[in-house]
N, C-alpha and C positions, 0 to 999 in steps of 0.2 A: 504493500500500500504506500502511494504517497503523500509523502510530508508536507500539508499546505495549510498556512495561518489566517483562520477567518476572523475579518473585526466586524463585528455589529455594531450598527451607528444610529441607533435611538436618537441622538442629540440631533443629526441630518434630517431623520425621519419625523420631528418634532417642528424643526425651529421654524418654519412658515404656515404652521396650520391657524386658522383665524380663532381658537377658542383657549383659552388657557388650561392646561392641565395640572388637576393638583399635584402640588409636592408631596405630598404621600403617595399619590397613584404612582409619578414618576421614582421616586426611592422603591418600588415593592416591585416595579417592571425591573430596574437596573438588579435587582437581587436575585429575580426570575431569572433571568438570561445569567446568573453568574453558578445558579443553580441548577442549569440547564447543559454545561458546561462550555457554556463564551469565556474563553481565558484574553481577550481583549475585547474592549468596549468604547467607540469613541462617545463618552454618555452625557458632557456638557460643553458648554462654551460660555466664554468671559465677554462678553460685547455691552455695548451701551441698550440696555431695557428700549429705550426709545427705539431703538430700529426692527431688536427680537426680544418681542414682549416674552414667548416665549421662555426663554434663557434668563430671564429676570433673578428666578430662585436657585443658579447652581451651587454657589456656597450653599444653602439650605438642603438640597436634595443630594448633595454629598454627606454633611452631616447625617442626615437620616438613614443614607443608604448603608454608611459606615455602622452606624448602627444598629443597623436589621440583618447584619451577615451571621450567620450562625457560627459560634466558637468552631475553631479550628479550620474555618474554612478558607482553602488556599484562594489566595487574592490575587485578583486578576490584572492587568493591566489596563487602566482607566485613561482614557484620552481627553483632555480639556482643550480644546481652541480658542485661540486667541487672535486676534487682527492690528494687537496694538499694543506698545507699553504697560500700558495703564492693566488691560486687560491680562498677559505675562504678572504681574507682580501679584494681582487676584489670583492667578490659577497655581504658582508657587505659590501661595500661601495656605493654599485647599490643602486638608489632610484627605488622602485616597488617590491625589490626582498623580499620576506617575510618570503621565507622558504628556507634556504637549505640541502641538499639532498648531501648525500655520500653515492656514492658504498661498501661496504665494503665484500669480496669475503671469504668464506671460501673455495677456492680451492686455494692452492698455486703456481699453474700453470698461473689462470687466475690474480690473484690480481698481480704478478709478469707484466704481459703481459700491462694491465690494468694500474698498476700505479708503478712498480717496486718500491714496498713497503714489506715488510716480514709483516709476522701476528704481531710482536710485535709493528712493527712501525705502522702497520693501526689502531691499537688499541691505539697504542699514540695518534694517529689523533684525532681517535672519540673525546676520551677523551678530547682534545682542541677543536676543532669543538660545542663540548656541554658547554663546560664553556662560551666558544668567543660568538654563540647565544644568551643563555641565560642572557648574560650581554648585547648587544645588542638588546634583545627585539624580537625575531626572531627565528623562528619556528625550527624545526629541522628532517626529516625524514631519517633514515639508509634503506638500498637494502641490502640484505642479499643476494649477489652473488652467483649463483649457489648453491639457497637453495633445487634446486629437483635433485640434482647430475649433473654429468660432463662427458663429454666421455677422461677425460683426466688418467683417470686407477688410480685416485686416492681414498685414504679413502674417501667413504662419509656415511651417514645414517641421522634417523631423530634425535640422540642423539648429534649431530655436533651442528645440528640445534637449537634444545633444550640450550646446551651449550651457544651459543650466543645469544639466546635471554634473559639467566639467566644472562649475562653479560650484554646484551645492559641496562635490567631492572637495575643493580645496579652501571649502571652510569647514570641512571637517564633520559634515552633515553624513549619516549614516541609514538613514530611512528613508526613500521616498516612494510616493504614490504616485501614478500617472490619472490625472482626474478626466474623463470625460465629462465636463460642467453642465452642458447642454445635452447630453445625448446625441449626436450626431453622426459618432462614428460608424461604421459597419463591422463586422467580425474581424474581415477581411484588414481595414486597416487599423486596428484593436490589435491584430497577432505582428501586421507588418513593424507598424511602430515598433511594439516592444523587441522586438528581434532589430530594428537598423539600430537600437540605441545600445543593444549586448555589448558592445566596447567602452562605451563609458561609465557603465556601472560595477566597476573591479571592486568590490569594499562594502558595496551598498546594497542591503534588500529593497528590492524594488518590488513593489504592488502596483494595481489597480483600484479605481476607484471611479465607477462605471454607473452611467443614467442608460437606460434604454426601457422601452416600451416591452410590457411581456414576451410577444413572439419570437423577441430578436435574443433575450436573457440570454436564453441556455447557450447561443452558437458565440456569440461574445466571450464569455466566461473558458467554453472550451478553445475560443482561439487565441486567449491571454496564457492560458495554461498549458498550452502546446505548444507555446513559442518561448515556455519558463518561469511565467509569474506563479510562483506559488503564495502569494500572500493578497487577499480579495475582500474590500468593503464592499458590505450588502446593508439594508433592511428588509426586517420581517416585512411578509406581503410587500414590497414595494413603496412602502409609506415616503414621501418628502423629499427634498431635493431644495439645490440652491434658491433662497427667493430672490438672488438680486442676478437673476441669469436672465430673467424674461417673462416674456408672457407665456409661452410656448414652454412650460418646462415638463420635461421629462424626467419622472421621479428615479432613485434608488431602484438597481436589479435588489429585488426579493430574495431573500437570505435562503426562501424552500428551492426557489429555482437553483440557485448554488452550491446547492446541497446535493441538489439530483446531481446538477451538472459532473460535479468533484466528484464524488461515488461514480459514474459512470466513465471516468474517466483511471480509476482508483484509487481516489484518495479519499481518504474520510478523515473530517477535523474533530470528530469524537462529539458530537451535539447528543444530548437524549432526549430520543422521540416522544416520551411520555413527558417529558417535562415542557420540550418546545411546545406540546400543545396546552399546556396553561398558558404559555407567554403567548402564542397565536390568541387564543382568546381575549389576551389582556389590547393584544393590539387592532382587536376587531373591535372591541367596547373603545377605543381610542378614534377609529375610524368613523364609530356611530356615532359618538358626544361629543368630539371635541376637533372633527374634519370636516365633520357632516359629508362622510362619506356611506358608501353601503356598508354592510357587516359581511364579510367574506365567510364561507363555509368553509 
């Protein structure tokens, strides 16, 4: 069987639905999935309330979460996002939070939108972001925004891409995800990317982190993982995706599609079935109350 790292991204799957979810619901979903066996979680984000009402209570829903884990139980890898200083100095100060995670866009439309940051100053970021971790003790993963292109009419190709990852490597960045933001790619250049960038990631685990409409999931997921990605952000059922990508957006590949996908391809990341189906539940009462979406069976 092989060896591939699923992160569940509740916090993705949350942060643009129009109804507030309690902080207790949200602390008892993150527990579910850690009881489920999700040994990574990217489960909140540090941002200004005004933009993701959302994300208001993550101090809060960490406390509780940290407090609902049953003795002995091994602790998972918990992903906090940040966009900004201010934000950084919140999620190092969170007890639970292990790793944090910044977007970083190579479209200048979107990183604009996103964090109304220019390329020089998100690059100042990183660059603090990796220092301020690594003296804290504390993980660190970059999203390479709109690594499969943009429908924003601007430059893009795989040598953008390449670019930033020759950069992320010589600051010392050891994670990154290749973000489809919009959904737009196909399977086809989902597997091609990751295979032209094989040379510049000597050091680095390199994932995926993929929008697409159901039908396309499964062949996307198996053409990241036959060209070598073993490490794949999903959400249950498909919930959420960027709100500051569009109107047009295209949610989260469903954590069950990835699941089939990987197994069929043979890898299993160890999820339990009896368990995912409490959390399935928990994220169909999420989809009725607080998406006002339908309730998936």
């Amino acid at each position: 069987m092989g060896t591939v790292k699923l992160i569940e991204c509740p916090r993705d799957a949350w942060q643009g639905l129009p109804d507030f979810i309690p902080t207790e619901f949200k602390a008892e979903y993150l527990k579910e999935l850690v009881l489920a066996g999700f040994k990574h979680i990217d489960a909140v984000s540090f941002v200004s309330p005004q933009h993701v009402k959302q994300m208001a209570d993550s101090e809060e829903v960490m406390a509780k979460f940290n407090a609902s884990l049953p003795v002995g139980t091994k602790l998972p890898e918990i992903i906090g996002i940040v966009v900004n200083e201010k934000g950084l100095e919140r999620a190092l100060a969170t007890p639970g939070i292990t790793t944090i995670g910044y977007p970083y866009s190579i479209s200048a439309y979107f990183r604009r939108a996103n964090a109304n940051m220019t390329r020089e100053e998100s690059r100042a970021l990183v660059e603090t972001i990796k220092k301020e971790t690594a003296a804290a003790n504390r993980g660190l993963v970059i999203y390479i925004s709109m690594a499969f292109g943009n429908p924003y009419d601007e430059p893009w190709g795989p040598e953008i891409v390449q670019d930033t990852l020759d950069w992320l490597k010589d600051t010392r960045v050891r994670t990154v995800s290749l973000a489809d933001t919009v959904g737009s790619a196909s399977p086809e250049q989902v597997g091609d990317l990751f295979r032209q960038v094989t040379d510049h990631v000597a050091g680095i685990e390199l994932g995926v982190h993929l929008h697409s409409r159901p039908e396309n999931a499964e062949a996307k997921i198996l053409a990241a993982y036959e060209a070598g990605c073993r490490r794949f952000d999903s959400a249950l059922t498909g919930l959420g995706g960027c709100p500051f990508a569009g109107d047009n957006l295209v949610g989260n590949i469903a954590t069950e599609q990835v699941l089939a996908a990987l197994r069929k391809a043979g890898a299993d990341p160890g999820i339990d079935n009896a368990r995912l189906t409490k959390v399935l539940a928990m994220t169909s009462e999420i989809r009725a109350k607080y998406a006002h979406l339908a309730v998936l069976n």
